[in-house]
MDTraj code that builds the backbone (N, CA, C; nanometers):
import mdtraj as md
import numpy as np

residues = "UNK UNK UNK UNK UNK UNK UNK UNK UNK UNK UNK UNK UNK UNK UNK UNK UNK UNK UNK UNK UNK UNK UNK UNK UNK UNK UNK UNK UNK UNK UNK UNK UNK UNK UNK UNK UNK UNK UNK UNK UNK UNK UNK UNK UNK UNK UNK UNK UNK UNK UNK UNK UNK UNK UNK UNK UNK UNK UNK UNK UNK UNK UNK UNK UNK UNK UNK".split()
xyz = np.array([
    [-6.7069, -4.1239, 6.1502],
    [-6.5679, -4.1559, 6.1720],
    [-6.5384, -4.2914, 6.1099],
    [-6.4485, -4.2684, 6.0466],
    [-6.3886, -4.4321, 5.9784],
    [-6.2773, -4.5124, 6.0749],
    [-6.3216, -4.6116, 6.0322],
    [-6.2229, -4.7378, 6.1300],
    [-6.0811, -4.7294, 6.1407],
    [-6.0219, -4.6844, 6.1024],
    [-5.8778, -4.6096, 6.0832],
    [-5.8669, -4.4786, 6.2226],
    [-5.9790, -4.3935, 6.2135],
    [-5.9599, -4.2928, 6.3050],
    [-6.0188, -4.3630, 6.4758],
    [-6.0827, -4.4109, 6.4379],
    [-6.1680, -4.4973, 6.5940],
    [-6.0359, -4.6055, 6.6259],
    [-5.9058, -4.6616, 6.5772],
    [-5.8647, -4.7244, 6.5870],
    [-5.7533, -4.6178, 6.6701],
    [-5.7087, -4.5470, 6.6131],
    [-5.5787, -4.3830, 6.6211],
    [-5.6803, -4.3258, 6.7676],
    [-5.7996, -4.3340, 6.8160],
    [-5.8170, -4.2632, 6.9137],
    [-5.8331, -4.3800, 7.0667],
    [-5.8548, -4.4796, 6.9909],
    [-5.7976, -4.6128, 7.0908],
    [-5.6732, -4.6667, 7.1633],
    [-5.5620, -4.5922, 7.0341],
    [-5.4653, -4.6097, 7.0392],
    [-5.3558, -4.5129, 7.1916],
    [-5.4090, -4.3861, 7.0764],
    [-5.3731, -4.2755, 7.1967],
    [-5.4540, -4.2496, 7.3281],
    [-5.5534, -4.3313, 7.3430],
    [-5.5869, -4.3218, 7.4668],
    [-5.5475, -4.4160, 7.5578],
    [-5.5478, -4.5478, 7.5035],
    [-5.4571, -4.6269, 7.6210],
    [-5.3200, -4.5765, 7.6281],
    [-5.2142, -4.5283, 7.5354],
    [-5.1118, -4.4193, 7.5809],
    [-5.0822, -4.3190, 7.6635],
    [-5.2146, -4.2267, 7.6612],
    [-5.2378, -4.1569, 7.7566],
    [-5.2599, -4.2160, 7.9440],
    [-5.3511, -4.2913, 7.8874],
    [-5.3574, -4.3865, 8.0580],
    [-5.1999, -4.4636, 8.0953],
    [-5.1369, -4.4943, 8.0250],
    [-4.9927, -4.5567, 8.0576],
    [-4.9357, -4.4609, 8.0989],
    [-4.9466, -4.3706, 8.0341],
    [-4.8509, -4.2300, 8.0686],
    [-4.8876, -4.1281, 8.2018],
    [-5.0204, -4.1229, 8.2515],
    [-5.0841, -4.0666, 8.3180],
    [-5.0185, -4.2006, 8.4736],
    [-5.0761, -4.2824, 8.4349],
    [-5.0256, -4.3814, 8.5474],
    [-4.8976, -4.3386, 8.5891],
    [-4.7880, -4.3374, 8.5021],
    [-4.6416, -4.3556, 8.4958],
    [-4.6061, -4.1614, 8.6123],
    [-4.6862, -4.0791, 8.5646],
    [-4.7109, -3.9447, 8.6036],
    [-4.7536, -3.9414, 8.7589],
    [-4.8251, -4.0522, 8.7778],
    [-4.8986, -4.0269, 8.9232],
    [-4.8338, -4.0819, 9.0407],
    [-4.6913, -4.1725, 8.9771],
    [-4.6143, -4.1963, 9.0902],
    [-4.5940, -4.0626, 9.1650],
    [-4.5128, -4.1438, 9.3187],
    [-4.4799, -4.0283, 9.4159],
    [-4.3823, -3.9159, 9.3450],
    [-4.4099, -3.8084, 9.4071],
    [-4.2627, -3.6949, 9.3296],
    [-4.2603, -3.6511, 9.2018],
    [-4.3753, -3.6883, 9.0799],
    [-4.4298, -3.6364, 8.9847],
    [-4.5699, -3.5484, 9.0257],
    [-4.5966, -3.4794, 8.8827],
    [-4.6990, -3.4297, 8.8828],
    [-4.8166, -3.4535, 8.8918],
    [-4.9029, -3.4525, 9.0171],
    [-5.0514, -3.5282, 8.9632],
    [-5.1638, -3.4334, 8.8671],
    [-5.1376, -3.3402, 8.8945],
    [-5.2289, -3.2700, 8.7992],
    [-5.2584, -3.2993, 8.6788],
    [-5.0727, -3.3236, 8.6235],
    [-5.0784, -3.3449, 8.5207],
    [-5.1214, -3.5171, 8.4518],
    [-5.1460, -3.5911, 8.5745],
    [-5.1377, -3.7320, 8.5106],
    [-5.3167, -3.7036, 8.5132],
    [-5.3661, -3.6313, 8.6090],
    [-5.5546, -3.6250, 8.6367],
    [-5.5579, -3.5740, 8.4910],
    [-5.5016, -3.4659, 8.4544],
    [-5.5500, -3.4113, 8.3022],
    [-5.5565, -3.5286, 8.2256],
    [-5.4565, -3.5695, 8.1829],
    [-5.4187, -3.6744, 8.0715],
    [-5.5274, -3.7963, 8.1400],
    [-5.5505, -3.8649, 8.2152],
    [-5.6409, -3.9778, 8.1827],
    [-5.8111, -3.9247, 8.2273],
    [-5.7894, -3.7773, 8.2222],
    [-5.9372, -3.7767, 8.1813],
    [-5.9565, -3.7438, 8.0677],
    [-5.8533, -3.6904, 7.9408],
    [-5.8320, -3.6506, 7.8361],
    [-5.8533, -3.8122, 7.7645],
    [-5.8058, -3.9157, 7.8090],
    [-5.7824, -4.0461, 7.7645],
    [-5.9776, -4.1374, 7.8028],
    [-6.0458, -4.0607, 7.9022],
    [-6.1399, -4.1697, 7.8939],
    [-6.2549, -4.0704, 7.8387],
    [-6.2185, -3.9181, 7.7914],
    [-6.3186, -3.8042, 7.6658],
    [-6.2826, -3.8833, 7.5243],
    [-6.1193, -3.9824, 7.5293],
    [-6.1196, -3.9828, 7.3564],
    [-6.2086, -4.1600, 7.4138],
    [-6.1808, -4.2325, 7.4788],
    [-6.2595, -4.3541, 7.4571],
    [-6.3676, -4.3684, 7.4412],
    [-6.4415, -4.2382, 7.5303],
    [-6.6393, -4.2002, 7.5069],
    [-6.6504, -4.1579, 7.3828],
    [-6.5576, -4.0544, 7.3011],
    [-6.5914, -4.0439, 7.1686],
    [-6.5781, -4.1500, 7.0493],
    [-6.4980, -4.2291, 7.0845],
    [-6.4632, -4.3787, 6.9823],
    [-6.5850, -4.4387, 7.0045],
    [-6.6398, -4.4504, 7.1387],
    [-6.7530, -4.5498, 7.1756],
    [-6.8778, -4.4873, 7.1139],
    [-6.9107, -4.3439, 7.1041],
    [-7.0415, -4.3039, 7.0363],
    [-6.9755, -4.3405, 6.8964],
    [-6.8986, -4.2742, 6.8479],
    [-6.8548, -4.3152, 6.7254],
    [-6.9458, -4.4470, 6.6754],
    [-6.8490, -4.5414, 6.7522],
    [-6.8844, -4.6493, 6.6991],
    [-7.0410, -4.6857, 6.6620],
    [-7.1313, -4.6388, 6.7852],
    [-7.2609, -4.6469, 6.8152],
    [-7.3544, -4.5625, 6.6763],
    [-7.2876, -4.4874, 6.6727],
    [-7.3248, -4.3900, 6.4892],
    [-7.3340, -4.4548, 6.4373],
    [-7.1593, -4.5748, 6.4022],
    [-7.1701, -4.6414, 6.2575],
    [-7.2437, -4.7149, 6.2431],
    [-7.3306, -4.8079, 6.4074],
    [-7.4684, -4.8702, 6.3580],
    [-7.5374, -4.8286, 6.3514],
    [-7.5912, -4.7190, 6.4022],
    [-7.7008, -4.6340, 6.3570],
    [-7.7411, -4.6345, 6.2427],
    [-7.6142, -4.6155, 6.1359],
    [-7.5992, -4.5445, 6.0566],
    [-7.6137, -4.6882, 5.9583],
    [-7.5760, -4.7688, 5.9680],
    [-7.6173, -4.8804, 5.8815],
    [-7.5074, -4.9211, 5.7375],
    [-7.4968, -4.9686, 5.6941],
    [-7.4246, -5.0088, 5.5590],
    [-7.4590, -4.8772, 5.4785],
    [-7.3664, -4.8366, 5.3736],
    [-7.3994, -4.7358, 5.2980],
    [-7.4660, -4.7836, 5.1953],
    [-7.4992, -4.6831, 5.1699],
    [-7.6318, -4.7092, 5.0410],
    [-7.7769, -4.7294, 5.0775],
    [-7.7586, -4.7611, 5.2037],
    [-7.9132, -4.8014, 5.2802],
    [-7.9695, -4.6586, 5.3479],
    [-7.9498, -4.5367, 5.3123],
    [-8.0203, -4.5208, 5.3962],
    [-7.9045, -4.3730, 5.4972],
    [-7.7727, -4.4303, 5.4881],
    [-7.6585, -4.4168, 5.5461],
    [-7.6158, -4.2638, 5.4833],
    [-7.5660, -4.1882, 5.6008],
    [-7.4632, -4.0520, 5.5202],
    [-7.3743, -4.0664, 5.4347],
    [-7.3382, -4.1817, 5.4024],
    [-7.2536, -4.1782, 5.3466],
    [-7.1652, -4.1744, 5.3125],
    [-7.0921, -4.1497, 5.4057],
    [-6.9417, -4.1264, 5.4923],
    [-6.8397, -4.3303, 5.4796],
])
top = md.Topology()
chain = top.add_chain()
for i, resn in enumerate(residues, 1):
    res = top.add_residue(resn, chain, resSeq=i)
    for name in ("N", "CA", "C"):
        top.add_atom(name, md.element.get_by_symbol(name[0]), res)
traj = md.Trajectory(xyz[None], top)
């Protein structure tokens, strides 16, 4: 994943948690706010391995997929 997309799934996930919050007041839906900020802390675990890849993965040319 490139730094552009790890940035877009950072993005929409603290959105999602604002929005999920905003959802869980009284007289809204909670279901729907439980979906959305567990949907929001699946995209932050995937940014976070992400990230954990790109050191893995090292500078390109070394070694690296290539990506």
């Amino acid at each position: 994943m490139n730094d552009e997309t790890i940035m877009q799934l950072e993005t929409v996930s603290q959105q999602l948690h604002a929005r999920s919050r905003a959802l869980s007041q009284p007289d809204n839906d909670n279901d729907v706010a439980i979906l959305m900020s567990a949907l929001a802390v699946t995209m932050e675990a995937v940014r976070s391995l992400s990230e954990d890849m790109n050191q893995l993965n090292g500078p390109r040319g070394l070694g690296s997929d290539g990506s």
